[in-house]
N, C-alpha and C positions, 0 to 999 in steps of 0.2 A: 262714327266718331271722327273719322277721317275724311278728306277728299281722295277720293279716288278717281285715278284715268288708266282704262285700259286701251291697249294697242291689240289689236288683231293682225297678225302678219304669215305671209304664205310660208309652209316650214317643210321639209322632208318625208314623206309617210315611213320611212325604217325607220328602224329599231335607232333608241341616240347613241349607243358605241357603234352604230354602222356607219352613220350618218357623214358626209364630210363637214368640215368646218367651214367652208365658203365655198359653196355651189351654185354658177348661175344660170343654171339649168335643172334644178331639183325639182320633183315633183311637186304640186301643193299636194297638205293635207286637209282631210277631212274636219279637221278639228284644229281650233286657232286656240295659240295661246295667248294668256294673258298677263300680263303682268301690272303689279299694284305700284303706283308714285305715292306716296303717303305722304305727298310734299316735298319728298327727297329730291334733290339737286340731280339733274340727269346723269352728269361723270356718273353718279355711283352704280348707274344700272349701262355703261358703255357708251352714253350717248356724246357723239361730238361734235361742235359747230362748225364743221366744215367736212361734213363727213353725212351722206344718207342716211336716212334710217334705217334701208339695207345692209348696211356696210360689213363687213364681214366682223369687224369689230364686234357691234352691236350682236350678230346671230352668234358666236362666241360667250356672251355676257349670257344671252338669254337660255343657252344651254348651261351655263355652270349655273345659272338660280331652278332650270329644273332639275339637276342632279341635285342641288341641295334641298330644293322643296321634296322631291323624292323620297330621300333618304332619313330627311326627318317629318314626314309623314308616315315614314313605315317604324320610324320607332319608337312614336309616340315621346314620351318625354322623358329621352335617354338617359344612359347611364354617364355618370358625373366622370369629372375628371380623375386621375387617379390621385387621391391623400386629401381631398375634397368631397363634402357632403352634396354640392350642388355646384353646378354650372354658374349659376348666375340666382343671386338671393335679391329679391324688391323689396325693400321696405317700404309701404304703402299700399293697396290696392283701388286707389283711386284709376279714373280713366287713363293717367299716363303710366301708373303700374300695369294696367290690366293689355294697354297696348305692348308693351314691354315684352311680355308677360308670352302673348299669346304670340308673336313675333319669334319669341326664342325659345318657344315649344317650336315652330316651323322652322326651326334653322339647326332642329337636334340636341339641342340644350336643355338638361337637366336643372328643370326650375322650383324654387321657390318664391311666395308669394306672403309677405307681412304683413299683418292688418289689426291693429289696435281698437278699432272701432268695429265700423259696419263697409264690405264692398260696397264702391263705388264710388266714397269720397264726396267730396263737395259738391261736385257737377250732380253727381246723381241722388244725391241724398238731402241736399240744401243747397244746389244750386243750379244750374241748367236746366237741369230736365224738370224741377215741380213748379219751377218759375214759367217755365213754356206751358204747362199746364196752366196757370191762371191766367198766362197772355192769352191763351186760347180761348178760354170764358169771354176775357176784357174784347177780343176782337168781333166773335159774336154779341155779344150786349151793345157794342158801337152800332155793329152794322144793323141790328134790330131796335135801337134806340132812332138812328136816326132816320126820320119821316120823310125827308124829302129823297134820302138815299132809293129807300125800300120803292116809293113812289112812281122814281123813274124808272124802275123795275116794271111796273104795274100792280107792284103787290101791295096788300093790304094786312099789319101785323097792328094788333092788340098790342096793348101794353107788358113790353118784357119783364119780368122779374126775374129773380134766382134764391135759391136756397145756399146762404152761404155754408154750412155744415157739409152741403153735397157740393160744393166746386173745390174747397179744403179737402174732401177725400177724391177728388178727381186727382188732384194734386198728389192727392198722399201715397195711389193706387198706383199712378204712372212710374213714380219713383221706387215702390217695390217691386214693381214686375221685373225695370228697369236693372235694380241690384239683382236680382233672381236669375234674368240672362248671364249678366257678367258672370255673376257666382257659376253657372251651368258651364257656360261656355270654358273656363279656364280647368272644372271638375273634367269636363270630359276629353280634353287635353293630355289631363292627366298633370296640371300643376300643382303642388301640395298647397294649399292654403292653409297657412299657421300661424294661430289665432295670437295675439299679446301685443303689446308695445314693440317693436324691434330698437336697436338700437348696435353701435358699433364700438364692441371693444378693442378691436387694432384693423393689422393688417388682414383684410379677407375673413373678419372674425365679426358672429351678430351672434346678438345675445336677444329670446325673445321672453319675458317672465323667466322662469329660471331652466332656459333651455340654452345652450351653446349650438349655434353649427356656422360650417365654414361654408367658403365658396368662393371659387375661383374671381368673381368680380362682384359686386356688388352696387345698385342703382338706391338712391336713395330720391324716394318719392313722395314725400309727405305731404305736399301741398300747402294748402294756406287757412286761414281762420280771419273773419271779419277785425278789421279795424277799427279799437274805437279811439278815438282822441281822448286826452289828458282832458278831466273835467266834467266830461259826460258820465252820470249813474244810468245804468243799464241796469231792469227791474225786469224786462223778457215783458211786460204787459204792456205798460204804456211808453216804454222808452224801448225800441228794439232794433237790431240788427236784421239782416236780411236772413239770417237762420231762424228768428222768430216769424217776422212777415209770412214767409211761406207756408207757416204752419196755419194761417188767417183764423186767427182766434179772435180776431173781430174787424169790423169794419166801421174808424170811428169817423165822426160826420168832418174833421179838422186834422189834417196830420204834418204836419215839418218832416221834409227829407230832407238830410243834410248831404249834401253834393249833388251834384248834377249828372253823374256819369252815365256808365251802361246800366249801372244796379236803379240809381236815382229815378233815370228815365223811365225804365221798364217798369217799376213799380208805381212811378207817377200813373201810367198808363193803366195798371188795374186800377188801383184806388178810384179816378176819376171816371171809370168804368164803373165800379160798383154804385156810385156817390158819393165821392167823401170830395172834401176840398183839400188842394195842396196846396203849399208853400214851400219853394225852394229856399236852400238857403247854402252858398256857394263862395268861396272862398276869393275865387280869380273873379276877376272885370267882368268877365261875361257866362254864359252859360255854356253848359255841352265843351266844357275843354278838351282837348285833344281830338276833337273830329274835326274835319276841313270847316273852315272860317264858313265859307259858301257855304256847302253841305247845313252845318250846323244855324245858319241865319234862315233857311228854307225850313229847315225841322223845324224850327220855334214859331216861325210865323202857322205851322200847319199843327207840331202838337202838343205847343204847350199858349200861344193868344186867344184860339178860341177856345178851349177850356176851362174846367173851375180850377186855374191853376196862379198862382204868383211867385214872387220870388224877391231875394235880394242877394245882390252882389258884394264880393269886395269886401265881405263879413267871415268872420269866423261865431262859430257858434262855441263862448267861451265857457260857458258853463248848461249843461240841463240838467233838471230835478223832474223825476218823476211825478205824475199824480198821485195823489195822497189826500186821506182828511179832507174831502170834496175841496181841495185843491187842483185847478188845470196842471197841466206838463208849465214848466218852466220854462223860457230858453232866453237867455243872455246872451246878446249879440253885442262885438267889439268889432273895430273898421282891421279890417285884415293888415295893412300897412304902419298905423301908428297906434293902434289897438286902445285906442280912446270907443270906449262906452258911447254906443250907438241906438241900442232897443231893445223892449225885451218884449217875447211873444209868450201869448200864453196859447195854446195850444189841446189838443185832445189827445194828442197820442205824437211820436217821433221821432223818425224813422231814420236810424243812421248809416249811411251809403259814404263811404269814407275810405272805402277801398279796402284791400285785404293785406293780412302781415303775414310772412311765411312762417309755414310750422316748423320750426328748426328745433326748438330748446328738448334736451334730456334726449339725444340723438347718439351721443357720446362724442361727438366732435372735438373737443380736450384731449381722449384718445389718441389721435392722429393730429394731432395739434393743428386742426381745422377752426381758424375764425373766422365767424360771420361777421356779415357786413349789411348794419341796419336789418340783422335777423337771417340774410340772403347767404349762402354758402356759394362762396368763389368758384365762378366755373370757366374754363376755357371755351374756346368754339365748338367743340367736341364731349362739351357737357363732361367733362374729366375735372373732378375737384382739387381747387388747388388749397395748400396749406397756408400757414400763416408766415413762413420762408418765401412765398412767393412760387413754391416747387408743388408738382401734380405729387398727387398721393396716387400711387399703384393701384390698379383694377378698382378705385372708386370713380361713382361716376354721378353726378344728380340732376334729377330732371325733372321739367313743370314752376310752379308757382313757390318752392324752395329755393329754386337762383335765380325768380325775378326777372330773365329773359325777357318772357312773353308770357303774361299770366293770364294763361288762355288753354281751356282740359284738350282741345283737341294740339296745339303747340306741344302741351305736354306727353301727347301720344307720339306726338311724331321726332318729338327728343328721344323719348324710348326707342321706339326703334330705329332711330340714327346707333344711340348705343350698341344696340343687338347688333347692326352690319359690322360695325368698329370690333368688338369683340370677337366676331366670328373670321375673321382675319381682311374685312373690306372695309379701306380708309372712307370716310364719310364725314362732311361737314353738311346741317343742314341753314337752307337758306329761308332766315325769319323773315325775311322782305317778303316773301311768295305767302305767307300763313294769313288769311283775312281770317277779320275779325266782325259781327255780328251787333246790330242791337234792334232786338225785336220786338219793339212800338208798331202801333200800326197810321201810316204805314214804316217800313222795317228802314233800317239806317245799314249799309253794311260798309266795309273798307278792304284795303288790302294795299301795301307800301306806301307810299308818303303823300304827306297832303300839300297842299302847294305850296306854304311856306317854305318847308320842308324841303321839297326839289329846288325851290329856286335859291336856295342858299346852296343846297350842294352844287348846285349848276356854277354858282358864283367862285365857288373855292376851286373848282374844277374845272371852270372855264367852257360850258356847253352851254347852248339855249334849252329854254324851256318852252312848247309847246301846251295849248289847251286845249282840249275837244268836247263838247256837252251835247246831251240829247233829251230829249224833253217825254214825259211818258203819256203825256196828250198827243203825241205823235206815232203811237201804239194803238196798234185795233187791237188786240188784248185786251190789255188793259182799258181802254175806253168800253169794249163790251161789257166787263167788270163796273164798269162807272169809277175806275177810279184813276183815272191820268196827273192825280199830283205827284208829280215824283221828276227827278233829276240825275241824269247819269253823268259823272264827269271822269276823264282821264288826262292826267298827267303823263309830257311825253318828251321823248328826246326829238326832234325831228330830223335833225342828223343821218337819223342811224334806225330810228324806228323801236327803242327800249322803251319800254311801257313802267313809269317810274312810280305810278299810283291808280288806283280808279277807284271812285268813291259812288256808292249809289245810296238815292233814297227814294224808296216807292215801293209798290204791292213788290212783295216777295222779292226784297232787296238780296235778304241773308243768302238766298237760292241762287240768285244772278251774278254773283259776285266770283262765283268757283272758275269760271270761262278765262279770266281774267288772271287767278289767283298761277292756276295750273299754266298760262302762258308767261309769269312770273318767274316759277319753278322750272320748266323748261328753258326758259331763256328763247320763248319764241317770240319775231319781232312783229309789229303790227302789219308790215306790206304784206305777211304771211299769211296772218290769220284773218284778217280782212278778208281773204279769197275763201274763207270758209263759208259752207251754205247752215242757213238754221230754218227752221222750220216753220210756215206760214201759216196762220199766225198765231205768234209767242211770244209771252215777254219775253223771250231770249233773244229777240228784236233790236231789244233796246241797247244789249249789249255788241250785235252785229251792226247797226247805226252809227254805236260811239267809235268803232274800230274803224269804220268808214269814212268818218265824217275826221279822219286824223289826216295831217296832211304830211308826207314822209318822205323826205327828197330819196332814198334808197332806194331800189325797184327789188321787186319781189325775187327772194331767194332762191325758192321753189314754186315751182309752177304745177305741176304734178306729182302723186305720189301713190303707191299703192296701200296706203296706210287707213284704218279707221281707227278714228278716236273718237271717244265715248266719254263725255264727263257728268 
């Protein structure tokens, strides 16, 4: 759910009360430890920019997280604080609950865990995980559909079909095994999971159906629910949101997405997988908003020109009416800008990708005189809620797709356990720039910090240059073996100083490549560094050692040697 990097580094074979604090002559031991980045900013684990990864600091830090790991491994999921029923109560158990969750069972904390619905939440229930199941159909059905693909292979493939009822349960399958883990993993923790709606009647106070209990802080995780615009009837058949799509109760030959985004895109990608025809339908000038201008003109020429796909810009879709009375879907198109009547489509079915609204309402936020904003519950950098005074509200804290940060399940893990450090007495701010984000068309789009507009305007306020580096994935024997070299690797960069300001990929197993990138984000490590990294012959993780190379960084390399592996 997370990126993880572990470190392996040489340690003491005594006992850790025997052990000295900074010894540079200590035995190695037999056995390296490890420790997990969850995205977290290195201060919070001792790390410091002018300072080894030796440094006696650091061996300091890494001993007080195994006393703590320690301590509450041996107590499983301790006893609460005293006048408190729990350590720490989540309301939600979505993926940034369950990260939460299982973070402050390992740090000794007596937990509770709220859940109104079903574990797992959006991500796993109606969104990431059943949608990667139909990508995975759509990407087979490409690759055996196309003939000249298969060809240059040598291979010879009959005509693909599919049983749509069996890639609906492929979908349906992954997603309860999926919940079934969580649920397991948190049971055998020894987290309570307690069933009802939660909600907050003051301070340190949840009420779940007609149960009270307290706890020393509280995480409120509720996550989000599909967006629909003013205007659209939503009927779950032929006008539907992405909680119905997934369910694929059918596949009709004509469908309207409305947006273009991550949701838009991906599900463009089954549909014109299975056979159906799309048509966009998008608000802004262009399509694919918020990915790099580049990036996103590549995607389009590759997956949405040659496709059965079209689109229109610059529209809002002002009104839909479901099918009905051998009636088509409706859609009533107005010009985004001066909303003068433009067209109107009739359609089979249509699908609306409009983003998501936070689940906020009947939370008790009135309670604590908590207002939301456009649904979103006010958070500082520390995910600590603030009220409607402008003042933090005590031991609350909310995390995920509720404060709009970054509405992204793994973002929302890794806000939980930023909470869990904060609470257990270690200051921790985590850094959004470092969290990439995903979109898995094939082939896949991924990102991680800003896209070049974006830099170059901060460069502007700031007064720095801005650097570009790109690598081409026809430049990859990997991927050329694969037969597939359409793809683009680009970084954004300080050249100054060697700060890695964005890197954006599109190509075979984008979502995969992206983590190299994310994790030297998060560390704060500069390119003349990682550049001197070796990667493995050959891999598309090539393409990410190419783009680091191909950077030009007047700074010389930092470190030159280290006795360190890292693993991402």
């Amino acid at each position: 759910m997370q990126s993880a990097l572990s470190i392996s580094f040489s340690q003491t074979s005594l006992p850790l009360a025997n052990r000295p604090l900074c010894s540079s002559n200590a035995a190695p031991s037999t056995t390296p430890r490890n420790l997990r980045f969850c995205g977290l900013r290195r201060e919070a684990f001792g790390f410091s920019p002018s300072k080894q990864l030796t440094s006696c600091r650091f061996q300091i830090q890494s001993r007080r997280i195994e006393v703590s790991a320690a301590a509450s491994s041996s107590a499983g999921n301790g006893a609460p604080s005293k006048s408190f029923d729990y350590d720490l109560i989540i309301i939600g158990a979505g993926v940034g609950g369950h990260g939460a969750a299982l973070h402050a069972v390992e740090k000794g904390l007596k937990t509770a865990i709220i859940e109104g619905d079903v574990v797992g939440g959006t991500c796993v229930n109606r969104g990431c995980v059943p949608s990667k199941a139909l990508l995975a159909v759509s990407g087979r059905m490409r690759e055996l559909q196309n003939e000249h693909h298969m060809k240059a292979f040598g291979l010879q493939v009959s005509a693909a079909g599919y049983d749509r009822q069996g890639v609906a349960d492929h979908a349906s399958n992954l997603a309860t095994k999926i919940r079934n883990n969580l649920t397991n993993s948190m049971k055998a923790l020894g987290v309570d999971i307690l069933t009802g709606f939660g909600a907050v009647l003051g301070p340190q106070k949840v009420n779940y159906g007609d149960n009270i209990i307290t706890g020393k802080d509280i995480i409120i995780a509720t996550g989000s629910v599909p967006f629909v615009p003013k205007g659209i009837e939503v009927d779950g058949k032929t006008v539907i949101t992405s909680d119905h799509a997934l369910k694929l109760e059918s596949i009709p030959d004509w469908i309207a997405i409305v947006g273009s985004g991550y949701i838009g895109l991906e599900f463009s990608d089954v549909y014109t997988a299975l056979g159906s025809e799309v048509t966009f339908i998008e608000a802004l000038d262009q399509l694919m908003p918020g990915f790099d201008p580049e990036i996103s003109k590549l995607a389009q020429r590759v997956l949405i020109n040659p496709r059965k796909i079209d689109y229109h810009t610059g529209v809002f879709a002002s009104k839909i009416t479901p099918a009905k009375d051998g009636k088509p879907v409706m859609i009533e198109l107005i010009d985004a800008k001066t909303k003068e009547p433009k067209n109107t489509l009739e359609v089979d079915a249509a699908l609306i990708a409009t983003g998501r609204a936070p689940f906020t309402n009947g939370l008790g936020l009135e309670n604590i005189n908590v207002v939301t904003q456009r649904g979103f519950i006010p958070v500082d950098e520390r995910m600590r809620v603030i009220d409607g005074n402008g003042k933090l509200v005590p031991h609350l804290y909310c995390i995920g797709d509720a404060n709009g940060k970054l509405m992204l399940a793994h973002a929302a893990s890794a806000q939980g356990i930023s909470v869990v450090e904060q609470v257990t007495g270690r200051d921790h701010v985590l850094n959004h720039h470092s969290i990439p984000a995903a979109c898995f068309t094939h082939p896949e789009i991924s990102m991680v910090g800003l896209t070049e507009p974006q830099a170059r305007e901060k460069a502007e306020k700031e007064g720095f240059k801005v650097s570009i580096a790109k690598t081409s994935f026809k430049a990859n024997t990997k991927a050329l073996a694969e037969n597939e070299g359409e793809g683009l690797a680009k970084m954004i960069y300080r050249p100054d100083n060697g700060e890695i300001l964005g890197v954006h990929i599109f190509g075979l197993h984008a979502a995969d490549l992206i983590h190299e990138a994310s994790n030297a984000i998060a560390l704060g490590t500069r390119i003349q560094d990682i550049k001197l990294a070796v990667h493995a012959h050959p891999t598309l993780s090539e393409v990410v050692d190419e783009l680091f190379k191909a950077a030009k960084v007047d700074s010389p390399a930092s470190v030159t040697a280290q006795s360190v592996k890292v693993a991402v």
